[in-house]
C-alpha positions as CSV (number, residue, x, y, z in Angstrom):
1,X,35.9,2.4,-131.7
2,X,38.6,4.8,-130.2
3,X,37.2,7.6,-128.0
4,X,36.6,10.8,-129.9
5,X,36.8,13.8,-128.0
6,X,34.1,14.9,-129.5
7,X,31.4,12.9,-127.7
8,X,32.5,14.2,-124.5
9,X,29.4,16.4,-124.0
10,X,27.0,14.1,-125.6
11,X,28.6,11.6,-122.6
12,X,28.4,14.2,-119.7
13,X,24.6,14.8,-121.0
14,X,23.5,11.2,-120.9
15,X,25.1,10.6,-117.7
16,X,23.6,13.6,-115.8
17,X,20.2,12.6,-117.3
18,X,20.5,9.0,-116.1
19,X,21.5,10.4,-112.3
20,X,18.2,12.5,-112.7
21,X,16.3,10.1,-113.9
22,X,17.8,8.0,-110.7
23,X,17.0,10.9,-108.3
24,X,13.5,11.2,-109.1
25,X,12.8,7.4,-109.0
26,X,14.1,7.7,-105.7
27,X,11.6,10.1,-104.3
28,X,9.0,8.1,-102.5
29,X,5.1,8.5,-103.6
30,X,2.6,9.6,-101.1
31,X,0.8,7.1,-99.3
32,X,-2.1,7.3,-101.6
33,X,-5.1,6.3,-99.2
34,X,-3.5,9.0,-96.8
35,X,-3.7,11.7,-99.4
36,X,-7.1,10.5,-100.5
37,X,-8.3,10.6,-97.2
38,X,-6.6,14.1,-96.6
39,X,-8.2,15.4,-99.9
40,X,-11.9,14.3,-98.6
41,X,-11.2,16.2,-95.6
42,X,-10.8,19.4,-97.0
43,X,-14.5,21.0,-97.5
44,X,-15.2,19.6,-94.0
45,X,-12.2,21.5,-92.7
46,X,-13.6,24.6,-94.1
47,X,-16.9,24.4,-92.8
48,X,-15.3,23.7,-89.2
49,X,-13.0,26.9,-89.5
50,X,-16.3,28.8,-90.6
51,X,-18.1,27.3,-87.3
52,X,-14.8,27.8,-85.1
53,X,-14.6,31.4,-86.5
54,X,-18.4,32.3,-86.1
55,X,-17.8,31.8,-82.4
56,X,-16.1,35.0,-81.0
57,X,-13.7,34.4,-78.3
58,X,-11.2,36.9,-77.7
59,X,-8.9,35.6,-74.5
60,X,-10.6,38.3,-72.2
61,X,-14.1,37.4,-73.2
62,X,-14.5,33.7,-70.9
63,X,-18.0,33.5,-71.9
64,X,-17.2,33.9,-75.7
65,X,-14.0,31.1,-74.7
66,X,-16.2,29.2,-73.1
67,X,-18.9,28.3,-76.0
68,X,-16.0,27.7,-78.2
69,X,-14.8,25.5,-75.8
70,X,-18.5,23.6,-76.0
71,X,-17.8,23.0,-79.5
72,X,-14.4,21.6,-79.4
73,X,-15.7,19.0,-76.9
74,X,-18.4,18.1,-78.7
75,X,-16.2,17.4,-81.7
76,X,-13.8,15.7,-80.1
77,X,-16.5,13.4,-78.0
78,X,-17.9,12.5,-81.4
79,X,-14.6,11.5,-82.6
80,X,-14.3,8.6,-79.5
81,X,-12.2,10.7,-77.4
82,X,-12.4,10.7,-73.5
83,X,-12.8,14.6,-73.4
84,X,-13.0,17.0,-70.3
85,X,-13.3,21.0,-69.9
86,X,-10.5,21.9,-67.5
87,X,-11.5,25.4,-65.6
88,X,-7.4,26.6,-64.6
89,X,-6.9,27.1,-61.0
90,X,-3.4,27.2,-60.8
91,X,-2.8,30.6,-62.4
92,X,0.1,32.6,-62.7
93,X,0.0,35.5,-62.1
94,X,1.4,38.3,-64.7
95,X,1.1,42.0,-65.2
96,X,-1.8,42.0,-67.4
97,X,-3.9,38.6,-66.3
98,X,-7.7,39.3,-65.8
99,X,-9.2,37.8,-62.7
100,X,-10.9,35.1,-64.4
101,X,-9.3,32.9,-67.7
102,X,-10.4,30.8,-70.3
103,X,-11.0,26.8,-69.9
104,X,-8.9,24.3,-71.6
105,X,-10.2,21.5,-73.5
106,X,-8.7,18.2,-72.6
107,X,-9.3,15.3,-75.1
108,X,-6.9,10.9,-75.0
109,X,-7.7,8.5,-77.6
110,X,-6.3,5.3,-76.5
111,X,-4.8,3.0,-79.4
112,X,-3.2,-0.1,-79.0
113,X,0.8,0.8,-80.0
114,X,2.9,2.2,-77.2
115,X,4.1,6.1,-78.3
116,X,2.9,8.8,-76.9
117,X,1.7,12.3,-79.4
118,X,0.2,15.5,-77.9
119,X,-1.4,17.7,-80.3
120,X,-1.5,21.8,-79.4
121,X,-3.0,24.6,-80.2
122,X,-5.2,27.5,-78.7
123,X,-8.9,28.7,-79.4
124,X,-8.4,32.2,-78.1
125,X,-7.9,35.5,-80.0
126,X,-7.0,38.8,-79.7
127,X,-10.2,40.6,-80.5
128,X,-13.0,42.2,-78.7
129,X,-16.6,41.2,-78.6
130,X,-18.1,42.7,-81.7
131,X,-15.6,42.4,-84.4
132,X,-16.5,39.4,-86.2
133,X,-19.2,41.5,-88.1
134,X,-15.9,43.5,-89.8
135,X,-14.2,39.9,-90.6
136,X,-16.7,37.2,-91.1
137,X,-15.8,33.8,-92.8
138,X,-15.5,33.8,-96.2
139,X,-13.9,32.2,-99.1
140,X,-12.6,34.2,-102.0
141,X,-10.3,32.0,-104.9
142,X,-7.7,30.2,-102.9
143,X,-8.3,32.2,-99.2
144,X,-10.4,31.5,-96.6
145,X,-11.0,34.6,-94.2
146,X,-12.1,34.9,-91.2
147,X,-11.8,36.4,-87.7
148,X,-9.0,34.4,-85.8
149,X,-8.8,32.2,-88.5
150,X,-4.6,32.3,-89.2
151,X,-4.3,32.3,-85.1
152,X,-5.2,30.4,-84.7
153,X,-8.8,28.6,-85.1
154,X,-7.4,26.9,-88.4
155,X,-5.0,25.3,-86.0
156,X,-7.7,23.9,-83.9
157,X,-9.6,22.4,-87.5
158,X,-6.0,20.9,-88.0
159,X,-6.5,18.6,-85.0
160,X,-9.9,17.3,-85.2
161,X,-9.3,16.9,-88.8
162,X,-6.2,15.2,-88.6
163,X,-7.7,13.2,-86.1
164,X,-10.8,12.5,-88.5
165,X,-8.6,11.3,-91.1
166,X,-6.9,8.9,-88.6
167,X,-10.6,7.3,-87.6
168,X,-11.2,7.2,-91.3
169,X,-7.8,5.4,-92.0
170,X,-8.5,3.2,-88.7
171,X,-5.4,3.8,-87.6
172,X,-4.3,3.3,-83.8
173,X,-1.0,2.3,-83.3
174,X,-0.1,4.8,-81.4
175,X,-0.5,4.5,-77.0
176,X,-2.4,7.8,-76.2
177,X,-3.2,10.2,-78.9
178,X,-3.5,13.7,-76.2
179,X,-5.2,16.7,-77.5
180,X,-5.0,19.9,-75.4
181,X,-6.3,23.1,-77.0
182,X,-6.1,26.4,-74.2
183,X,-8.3,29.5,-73.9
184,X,-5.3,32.3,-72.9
185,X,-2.3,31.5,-75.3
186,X,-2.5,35.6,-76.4
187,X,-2.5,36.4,-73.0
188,X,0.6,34.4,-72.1
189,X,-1.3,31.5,-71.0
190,X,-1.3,32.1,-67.5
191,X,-3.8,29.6,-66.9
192,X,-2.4,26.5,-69.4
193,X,0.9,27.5,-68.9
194,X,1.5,24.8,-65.6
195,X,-0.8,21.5,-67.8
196,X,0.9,22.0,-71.0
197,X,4.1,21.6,-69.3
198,X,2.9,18.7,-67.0
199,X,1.5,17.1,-70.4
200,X,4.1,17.8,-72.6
201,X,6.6,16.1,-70.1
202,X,5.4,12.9,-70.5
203,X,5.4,12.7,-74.4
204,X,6.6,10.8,-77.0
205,X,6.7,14.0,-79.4
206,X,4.2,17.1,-79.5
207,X,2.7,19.0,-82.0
208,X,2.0,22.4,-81.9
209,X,-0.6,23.9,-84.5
210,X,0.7,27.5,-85.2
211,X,0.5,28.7,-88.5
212,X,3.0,27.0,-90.9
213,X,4.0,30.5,-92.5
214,X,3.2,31.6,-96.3
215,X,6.8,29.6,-97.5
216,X,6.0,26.0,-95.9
217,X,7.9,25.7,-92.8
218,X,8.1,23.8,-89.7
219,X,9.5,25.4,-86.1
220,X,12.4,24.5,-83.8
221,X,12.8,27.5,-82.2
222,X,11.5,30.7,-80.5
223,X,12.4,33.6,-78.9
224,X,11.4,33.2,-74.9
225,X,9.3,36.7,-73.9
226,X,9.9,38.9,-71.3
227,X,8.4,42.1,-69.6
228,X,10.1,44.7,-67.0
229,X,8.1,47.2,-65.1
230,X,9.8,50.2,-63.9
231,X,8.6,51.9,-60.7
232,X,10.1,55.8,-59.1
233,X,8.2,57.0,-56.5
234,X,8.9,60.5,-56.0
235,X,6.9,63.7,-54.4
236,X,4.8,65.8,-55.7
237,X,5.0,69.8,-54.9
238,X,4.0,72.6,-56.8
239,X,6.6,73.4,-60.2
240,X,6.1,77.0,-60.0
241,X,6.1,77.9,-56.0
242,X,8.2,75.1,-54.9
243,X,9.9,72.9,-57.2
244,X,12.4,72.2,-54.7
245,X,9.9,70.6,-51.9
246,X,9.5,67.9,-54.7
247,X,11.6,64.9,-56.1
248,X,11.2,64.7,-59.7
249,X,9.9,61.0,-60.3
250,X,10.6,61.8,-64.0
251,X,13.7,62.4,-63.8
252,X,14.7,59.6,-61.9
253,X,12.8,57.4,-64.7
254,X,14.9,59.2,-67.0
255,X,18.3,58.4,-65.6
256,X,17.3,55.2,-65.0
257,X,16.4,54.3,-69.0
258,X,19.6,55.8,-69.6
259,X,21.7,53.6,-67.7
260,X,19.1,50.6,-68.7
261,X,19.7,51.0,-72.3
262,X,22.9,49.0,-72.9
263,X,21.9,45.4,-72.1
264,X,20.8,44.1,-75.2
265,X,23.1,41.5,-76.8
266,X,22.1,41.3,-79.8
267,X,25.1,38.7,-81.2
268,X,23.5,36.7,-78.6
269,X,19.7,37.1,-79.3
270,X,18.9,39.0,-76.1
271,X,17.3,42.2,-76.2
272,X,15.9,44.7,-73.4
273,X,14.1,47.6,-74.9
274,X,11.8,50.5,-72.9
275,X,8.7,50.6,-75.1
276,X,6.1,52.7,-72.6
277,X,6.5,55.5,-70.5
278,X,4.3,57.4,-68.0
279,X,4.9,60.5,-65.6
280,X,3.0,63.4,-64.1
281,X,-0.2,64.4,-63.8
282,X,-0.4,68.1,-64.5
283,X,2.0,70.6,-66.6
284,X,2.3,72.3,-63.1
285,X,3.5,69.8,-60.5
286,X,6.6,68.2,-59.6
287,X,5.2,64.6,-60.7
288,X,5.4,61.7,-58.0
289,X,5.3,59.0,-59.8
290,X,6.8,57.5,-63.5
291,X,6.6,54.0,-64.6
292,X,7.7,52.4,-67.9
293,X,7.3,49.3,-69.4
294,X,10.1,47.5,-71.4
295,X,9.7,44.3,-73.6
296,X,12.5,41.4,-73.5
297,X,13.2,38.8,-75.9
298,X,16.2,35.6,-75.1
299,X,17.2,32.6,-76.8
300,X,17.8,30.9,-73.3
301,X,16.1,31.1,-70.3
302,X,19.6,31.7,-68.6
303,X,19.6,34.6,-70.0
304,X,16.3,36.0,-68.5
305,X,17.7,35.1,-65.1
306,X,20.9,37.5,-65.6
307,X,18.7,40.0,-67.1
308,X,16.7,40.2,-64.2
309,X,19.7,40.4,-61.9
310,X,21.4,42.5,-64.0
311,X,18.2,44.8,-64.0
312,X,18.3,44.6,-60.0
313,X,21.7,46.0,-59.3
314,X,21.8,48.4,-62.0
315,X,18.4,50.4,-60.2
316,X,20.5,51.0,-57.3
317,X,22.1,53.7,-58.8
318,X,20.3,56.8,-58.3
319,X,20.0,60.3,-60.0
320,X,17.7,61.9,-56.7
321,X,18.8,59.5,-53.4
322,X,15.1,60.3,-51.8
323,X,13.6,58.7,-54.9
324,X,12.2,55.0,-54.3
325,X,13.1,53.2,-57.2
326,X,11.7,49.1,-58.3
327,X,11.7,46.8,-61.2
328,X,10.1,43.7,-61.7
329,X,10.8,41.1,-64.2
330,X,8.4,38.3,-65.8
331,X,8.9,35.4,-68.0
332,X,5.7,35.8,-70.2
333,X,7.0,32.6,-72.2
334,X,10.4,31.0,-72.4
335,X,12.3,29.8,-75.3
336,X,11.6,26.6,-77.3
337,X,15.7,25.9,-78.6
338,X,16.0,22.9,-81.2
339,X,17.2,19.9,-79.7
340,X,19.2,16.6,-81.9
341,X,15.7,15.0,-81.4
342,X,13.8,17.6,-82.8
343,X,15.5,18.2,-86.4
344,X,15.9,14.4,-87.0
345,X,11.6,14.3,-86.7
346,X,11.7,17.6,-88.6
347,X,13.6,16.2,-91.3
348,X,11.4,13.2,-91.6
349,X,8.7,15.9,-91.8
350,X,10.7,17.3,-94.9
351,X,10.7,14.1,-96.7
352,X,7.0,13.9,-95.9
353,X,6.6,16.6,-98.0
354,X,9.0,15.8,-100.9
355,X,6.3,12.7,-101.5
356,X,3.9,15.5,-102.5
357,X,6.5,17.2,-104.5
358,X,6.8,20.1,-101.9
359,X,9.2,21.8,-100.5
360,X,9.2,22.4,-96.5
361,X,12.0,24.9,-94.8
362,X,13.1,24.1,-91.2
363,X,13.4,26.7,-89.1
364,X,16.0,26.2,-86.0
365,X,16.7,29.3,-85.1
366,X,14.8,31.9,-83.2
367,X,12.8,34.6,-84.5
368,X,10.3,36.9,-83.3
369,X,7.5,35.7,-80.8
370,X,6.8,32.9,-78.5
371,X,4.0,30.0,-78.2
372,X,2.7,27.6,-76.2
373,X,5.4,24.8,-77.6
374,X,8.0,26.8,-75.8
375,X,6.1,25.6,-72.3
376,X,5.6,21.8,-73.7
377,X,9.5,21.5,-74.4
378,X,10.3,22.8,-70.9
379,X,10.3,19.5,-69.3
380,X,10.1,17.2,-72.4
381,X,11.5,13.8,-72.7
382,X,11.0,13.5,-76.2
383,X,11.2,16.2,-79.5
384,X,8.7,18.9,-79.6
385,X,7.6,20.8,-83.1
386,X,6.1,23.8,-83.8
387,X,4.4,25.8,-87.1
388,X,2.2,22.1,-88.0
389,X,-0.9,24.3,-88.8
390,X,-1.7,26.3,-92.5
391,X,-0.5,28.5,-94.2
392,X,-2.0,32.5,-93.6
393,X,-1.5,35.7,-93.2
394,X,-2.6,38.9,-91.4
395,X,-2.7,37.6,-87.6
396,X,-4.0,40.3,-85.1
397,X,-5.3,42.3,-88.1
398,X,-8.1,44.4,-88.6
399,X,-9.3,43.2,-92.3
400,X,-7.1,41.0,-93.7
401,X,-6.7,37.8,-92.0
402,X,-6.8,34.6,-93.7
403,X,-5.6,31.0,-94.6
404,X,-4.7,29.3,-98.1
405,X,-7.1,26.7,-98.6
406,X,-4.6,24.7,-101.2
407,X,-2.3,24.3,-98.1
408,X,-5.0,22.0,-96.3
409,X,-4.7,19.2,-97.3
410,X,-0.6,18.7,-97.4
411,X,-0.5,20.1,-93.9
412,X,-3.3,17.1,-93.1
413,X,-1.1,15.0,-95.3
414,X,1.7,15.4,-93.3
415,X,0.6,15.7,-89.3
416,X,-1.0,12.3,-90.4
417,X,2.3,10.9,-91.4
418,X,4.0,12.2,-89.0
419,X,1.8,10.5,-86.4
420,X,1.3,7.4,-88.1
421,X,5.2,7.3,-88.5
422,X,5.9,7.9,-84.8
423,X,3.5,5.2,-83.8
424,X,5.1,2.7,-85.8
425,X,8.8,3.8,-85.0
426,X,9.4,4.6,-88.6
427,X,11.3,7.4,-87.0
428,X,14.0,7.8,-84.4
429,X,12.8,9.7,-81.6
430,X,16.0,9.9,-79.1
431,X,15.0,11.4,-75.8
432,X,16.9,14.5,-75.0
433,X,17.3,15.2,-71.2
434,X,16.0,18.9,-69.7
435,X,18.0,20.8,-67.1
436,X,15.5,22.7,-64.8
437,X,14.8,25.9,-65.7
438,X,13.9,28.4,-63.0
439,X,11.9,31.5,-64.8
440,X,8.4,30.0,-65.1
441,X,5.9,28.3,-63.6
């Protein structure tokens, strides 16, 4: 039969049906005892986030950290880990860190494979003692609230959970399985800050159990955190009698945030900006001192280094010669920066996800704060990912933090997978070489 025009459409129609019909075949099933396991996990996972969330533990309260602590070990000790509760002695030292901080708990499961995992994530919130009573767990429809439960005590459930469903799927392929959950990630971790970088060095790949954001995501990349302190000493004299016996620490502070206020580069991702200020005592003397505070966010730890020196030589030029004038500059957290290894196990994370008919984002560029996966990556041989935990909402808020349950159990689903896959080299993992980095600890 000659070919009729005609049938052009009715061709073009059957043809894109047939590559549609090819494209769906294609898509791989989930592993169906992994998602049956994940599914049976999901009421216990509840009732842990209720237990983790009825424990208060802000990062200033140790004793509160502490009992938390307690629990996590116990947890992890019934689930045939070698478990320890590390006190940190090798602190560093920032602006804000209280004499005493939280322990760590410190959990290996030995299998019998050869890779190395670390799973991250932080039992400490930023709360005071006697909140809870305003945000108590609950369940309404598809959310589970709860104090601290989007920051990140689901995150902690995650890992004894996904853990759980590995004992239940009696899988051990993996070498070490390394579990390190810290007591002052919302302080900066000045305490963890030195083990998660010794740990996270010798790693195969880490995961880091931050929330996995309201549109499914996983995380490449952070913005590192920075802090400047500002410092004019002046004199003080009297503003009426003798203004002139005094030197005017708030002016100084002034001119200074003037000719501070230029070196953010934003094109770049670094930004400097003067957020607190503080002079004087009373209306009527000449004040003596000013401080201000400024917060600093960079894509590369390079660039906190030239900040700093930057911030150095600018100070030296003065609006009143007799004032004293100081900064100081602190790395509160660095940058995590996507590496080659890092999007190839993140994309293997994405097709993880398309088995459950899912879609998952991956974010390689930085955005807004820091976490602890920045100080894992610092020294790490292999890929490091961040944003494995749920997906929630209203972190360091007042009445409206919480987690969606239906995101349990693909987030279980796939920090199985992604650990089972690792194990069994079902995933190229190419080890991506760290230049030193000078700005932290």
């Amino acid at each position: 039969m000659p070919f009729m025009p005609s049938r052009l459409p009715l061709l073009k129609s059957c043809v894109a049906l047939m590559f549609l019909s090819c494209a769906h075949a294609a898509q791989a099933a989930p592993v169906a005892n992994v998602l049956e396991a994940a599914k049976g996990q999901q009421q216990a996972m509840l009732d842990t986030m209720r237990d983790l969330v009825n424990i208060e533990s802000g990062s200033k309260d140790v004793e509160g950290v502490e009992r938390i602590a307690e629990l996590i070990r116990d947890r992890l000790k019934e689930l045939g880990g070698a478990v320890e509760i590390i006190a940190p002695t090798d602190v560093f030292r920032l602006d804000d860190t209280p004499e005493k901080v939280g322990p760590m708990v410190h959990a290996e499961f030995k299998g019998g494979g050869s890779k190395k995992i670390m799973l991250i994530a932080h039992m400490d919130t930023v709360y005071r003692n006697g909140m809870l009573k305003d945000q108590p767990f609950r369940i309404d429809g598809d959310k589970a609230y709860g104090l601290g439960i989007a920051d990140d005590k689901h995150g902690v459930a995650a890992i004894l959970h996904t853990i759980a469903l590995l004992k239940t799927l009696q899988f051990a392929d993996y070498g070490t399985l390394t579990v390190l959950i810290n007591g002052d990630e919302e302080i900066s971790s000045p305490g963890a800050r030195s083990t998660i970088t010794r740990l996270g060095a010798d790693q195969d790949a880490v995961f880091s159990f931050e929330g996995g954001g309201m549109e499914p995501r996983l995380t490449l990349a952070t913005s590192g955190i920075g802090a400047a302190y500002l410092t004019v000493q002046g004199k003080t004299s009297h503003a009426g009698a003798r203004p002139e016996g005094g030197v005017n620490a708030l002016y100084e502070l002034s001119h200074q945030l003037l000719q501070l206020d230029d070196l953010s580069k934003p094109d770049e991702g670094l930004k400097l900006n003067w957020t607190v200020a503080q002079a004087g005592t009373n209306r009527n003397v000449i004040p003596g001192l000013a401080t201000a505070q400024g917060d600093a966010r960079a894509l590369r730890v390079s660039d906190f280094d030239a900040l700093a020196r930057t911030l150095e030589e600018r100070i030296q030029k003065k609006l009143l010669p007799e004032s004293k004038v100081s900064v100081k500059f602190e790395v509160r957290r660095p940058p995590l920066e996507a590496t080659a290894a890092s999007r190839a196990l993140a994309q293997h994370g994405v097709k993880i996800y398309q088995e459950l008919d899912l879609p998952l984002k991956v974010v390689d560029r930085a955005s807004g704060g820091g976490t602890d996966a920045a100080f894992a990556a610092l020294k790490a041989r292999g890929p490091v990912i961040e944003g494995m935990g749920l997906s929630g909402f209203g972190a360091h808020s007042n009445d409206a933090e919480y987690i969606l349950v239906n995101s349990i159990v693909p987030r279980l689903y796939l920090a199985t997978r992604m650990i089972m896959d690792v194990s069994q080299n079902k995933v190229s993992l190419q080890p991506v070489p760290k230049e030193p980095q000078s700005s932290t600890k």
